[in-house]
C-alpha positions in Angstrom: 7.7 -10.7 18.8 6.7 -8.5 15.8 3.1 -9.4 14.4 4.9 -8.7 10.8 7.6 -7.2 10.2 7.5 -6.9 6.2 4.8 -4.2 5.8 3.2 -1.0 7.9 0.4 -3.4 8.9 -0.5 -6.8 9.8 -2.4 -8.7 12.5 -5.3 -11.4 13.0 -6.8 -11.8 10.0 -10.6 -12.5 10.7 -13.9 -13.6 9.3 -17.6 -12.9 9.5 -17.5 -15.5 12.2 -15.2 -13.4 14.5 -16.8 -12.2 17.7 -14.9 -10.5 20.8 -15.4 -13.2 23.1 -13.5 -15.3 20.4 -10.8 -12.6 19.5 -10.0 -12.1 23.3 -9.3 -16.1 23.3 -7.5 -15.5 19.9 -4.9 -13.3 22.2 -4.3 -15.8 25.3 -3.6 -18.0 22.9 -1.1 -15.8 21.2 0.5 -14.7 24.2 0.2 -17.5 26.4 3.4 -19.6 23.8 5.0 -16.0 24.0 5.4 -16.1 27.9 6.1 -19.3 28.3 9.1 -19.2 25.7 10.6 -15.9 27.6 9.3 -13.3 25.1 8.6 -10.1 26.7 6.7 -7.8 24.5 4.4 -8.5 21.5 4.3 -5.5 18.6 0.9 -5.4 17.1 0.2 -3.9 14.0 -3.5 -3.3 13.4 -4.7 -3.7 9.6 -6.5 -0.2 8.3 -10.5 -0.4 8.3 -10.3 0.5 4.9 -9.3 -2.7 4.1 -12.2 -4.5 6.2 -15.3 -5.7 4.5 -17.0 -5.5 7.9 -16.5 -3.7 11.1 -14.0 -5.8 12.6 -11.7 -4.1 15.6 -11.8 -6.8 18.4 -8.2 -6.6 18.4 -7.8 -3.5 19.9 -10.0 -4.3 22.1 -8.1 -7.0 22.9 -5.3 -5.0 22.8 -6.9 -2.4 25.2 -7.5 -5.4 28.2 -4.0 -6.3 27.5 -2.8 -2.9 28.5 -1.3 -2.3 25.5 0.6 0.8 24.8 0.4 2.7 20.9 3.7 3.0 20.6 3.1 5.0 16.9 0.5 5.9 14.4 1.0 7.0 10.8 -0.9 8.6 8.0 -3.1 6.8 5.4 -4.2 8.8 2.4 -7.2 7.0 1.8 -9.3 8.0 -1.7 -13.2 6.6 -1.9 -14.1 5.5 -4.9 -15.5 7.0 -6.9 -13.5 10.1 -5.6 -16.1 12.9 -3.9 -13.5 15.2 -4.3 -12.0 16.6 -7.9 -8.6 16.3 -8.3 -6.3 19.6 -8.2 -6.6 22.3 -10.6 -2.6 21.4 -10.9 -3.3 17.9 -11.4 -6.4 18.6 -14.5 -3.6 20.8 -16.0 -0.9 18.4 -15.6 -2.7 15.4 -17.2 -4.0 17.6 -20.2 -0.3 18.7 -20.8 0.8 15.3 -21.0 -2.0 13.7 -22.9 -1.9 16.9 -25.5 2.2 15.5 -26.2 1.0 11.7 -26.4 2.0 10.2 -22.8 -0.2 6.6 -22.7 -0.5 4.8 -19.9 0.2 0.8 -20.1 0.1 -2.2 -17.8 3.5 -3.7 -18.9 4.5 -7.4 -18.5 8.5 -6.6 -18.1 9.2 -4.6 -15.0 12.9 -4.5 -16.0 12.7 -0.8 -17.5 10.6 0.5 -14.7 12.9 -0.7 -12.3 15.7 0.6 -13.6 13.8 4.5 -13.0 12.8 3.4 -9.9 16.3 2.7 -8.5 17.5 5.7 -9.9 14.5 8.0 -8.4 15.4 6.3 -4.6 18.9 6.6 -5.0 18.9 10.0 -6.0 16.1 11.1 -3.5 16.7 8.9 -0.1 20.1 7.1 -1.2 18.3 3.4 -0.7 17.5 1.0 -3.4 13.9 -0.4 -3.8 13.0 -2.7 -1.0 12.2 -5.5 -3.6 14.8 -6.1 -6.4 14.0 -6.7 -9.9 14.2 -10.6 -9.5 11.9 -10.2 -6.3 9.1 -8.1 -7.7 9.1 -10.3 -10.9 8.4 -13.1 -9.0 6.0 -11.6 -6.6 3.9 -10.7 -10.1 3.9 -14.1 -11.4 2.6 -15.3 -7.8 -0.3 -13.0 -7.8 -0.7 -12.1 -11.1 -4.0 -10.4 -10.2 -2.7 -8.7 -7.6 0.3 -7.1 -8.3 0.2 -5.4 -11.3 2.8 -2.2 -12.6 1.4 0.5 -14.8 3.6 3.2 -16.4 3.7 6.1 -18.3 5.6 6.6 -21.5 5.7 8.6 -24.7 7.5 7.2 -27.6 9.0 4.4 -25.9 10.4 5.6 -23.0 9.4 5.1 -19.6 8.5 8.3 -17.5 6.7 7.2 -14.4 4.8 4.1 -13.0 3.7 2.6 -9.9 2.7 -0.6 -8.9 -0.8 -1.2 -7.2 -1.6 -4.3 -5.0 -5.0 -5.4 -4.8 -7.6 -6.7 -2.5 -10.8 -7.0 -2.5 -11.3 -3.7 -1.7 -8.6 -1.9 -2.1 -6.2 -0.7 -4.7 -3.0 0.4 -2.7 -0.2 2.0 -5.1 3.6 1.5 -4.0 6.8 2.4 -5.8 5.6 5.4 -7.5 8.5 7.3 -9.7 8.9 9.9 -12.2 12.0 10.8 -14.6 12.8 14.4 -14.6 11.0 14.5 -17.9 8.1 12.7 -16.4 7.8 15.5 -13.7 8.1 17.8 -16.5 5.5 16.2 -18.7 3.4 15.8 -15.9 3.7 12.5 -16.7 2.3 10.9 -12.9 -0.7 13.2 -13.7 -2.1 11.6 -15.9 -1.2 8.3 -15.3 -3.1 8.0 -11.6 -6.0 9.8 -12.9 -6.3 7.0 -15.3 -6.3 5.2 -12.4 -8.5 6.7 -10.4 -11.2 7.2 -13.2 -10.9 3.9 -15.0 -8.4 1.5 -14.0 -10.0 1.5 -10.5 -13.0 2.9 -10.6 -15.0 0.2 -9.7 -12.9 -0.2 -6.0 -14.3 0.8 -2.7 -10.6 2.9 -1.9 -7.8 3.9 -3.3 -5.0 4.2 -0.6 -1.3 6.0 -0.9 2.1 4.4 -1.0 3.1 2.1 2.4 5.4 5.0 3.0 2.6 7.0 4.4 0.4 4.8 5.5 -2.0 4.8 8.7 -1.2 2.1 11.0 -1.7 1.8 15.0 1.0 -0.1 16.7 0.6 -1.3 19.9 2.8 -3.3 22.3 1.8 -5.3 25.1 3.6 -7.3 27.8 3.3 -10.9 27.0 
């Protein structure tokens, strides 16, 4: 049994009412269903503290009494907001050079034309398409329209980069980020996640990288 199987993270999702005496009866009942239906293991995938609005890791602890095992860990490139540290010289440079020539950054309604880069930028880098189609992500964005929300780069009408963020309450976490050739040229991501990082989101506790490199601790325990 996976906790989820659809992102890098996912587990008991708690409230300010949570306390470890509670999350360690949270886990018998998880497990005890598990056993009795013949399931063997349990994968766990913790949720990042950066997304926590209070300290809240009873379930590793949980996990620890269980004898669970971390089977992996990944990296989270976590920004704070506002960032402590200045972006890279090479980054100043490569947002100047693309604002100079007229690249604007836009929150678009259509993610037709952005998808279209994308699946060319995944199938050109990693030979995969984008885990959500067109028809998916569309939909996901008129679900949560306050959530999910695409922002791209472009100069005269054609698209050069873009990602799309997905927000909680603290948290702005980009995913799908692509460039054109010309984009990487114009330094065209440059500029458009320093917009992001110095107004878009400003106001957020973290920015956080793609799901592609995200911190997670996974644990398995015998159910």
């Amino acid at each position: 049994m996976y906790s989820y199987q659809g992102l890098t993270f996912g587990g008991v999702l708690t409230c300010e009412r949570m306390t470890t005496r509670l999350m360690l009866d949270v886990f018998a009942a998880i497990i005890a269903p598990l056993r009795a239906a013949g399931c063997r293991t349990l994968s766990y995938k913790s949720i990042p503290a950066a997304y926590h609005r209070i300290p809240a890791e009873e379930d590793r602890y949980a996990l620890f009494l269980a004898n669970a095992v971390l089977y992996r860990r990944n990296i989270l490139s976590v920004v704070q907001m506002p960032p402590a540290i200045p972006p890279q010289a090479r980054r100043r440079r490569g947002a100047a050079k693309a604002s100079k020539l007229g690249v604007a950054v836009s929150h678009p309604e259509d993610s037709a034309g952005y998808w279209a880069l994308l699946a060319d930028h995944l199938e050109e880098r990693f030979g995969v398409p984008p885990v959500h189609g067109l028809a998916e992500i569309e939909h996901l964005r008129r679900r949560f329209p306050g959530n999910i929300r695409l922002y791209i780069a472009s100069l005269e009408q054609e698209i050069l980069a873009g990602t799309v963020v997905f927000e909680s309450t603290r948290v702005a976490h980009v995913q799908y980020i692509a460039s054109s050739a010309r984009g990487r040229d114009l330094g065209a991501l440059d500029t458009l996640f320093l917009h992001l990082l110095q107004e878009t989101y400003a106001a957020k506790a973290f920015s956080i990288s793609a799901a592609r490199t995200s911190r997670t601790e996974r644990s398995s325990t015998a159910a």
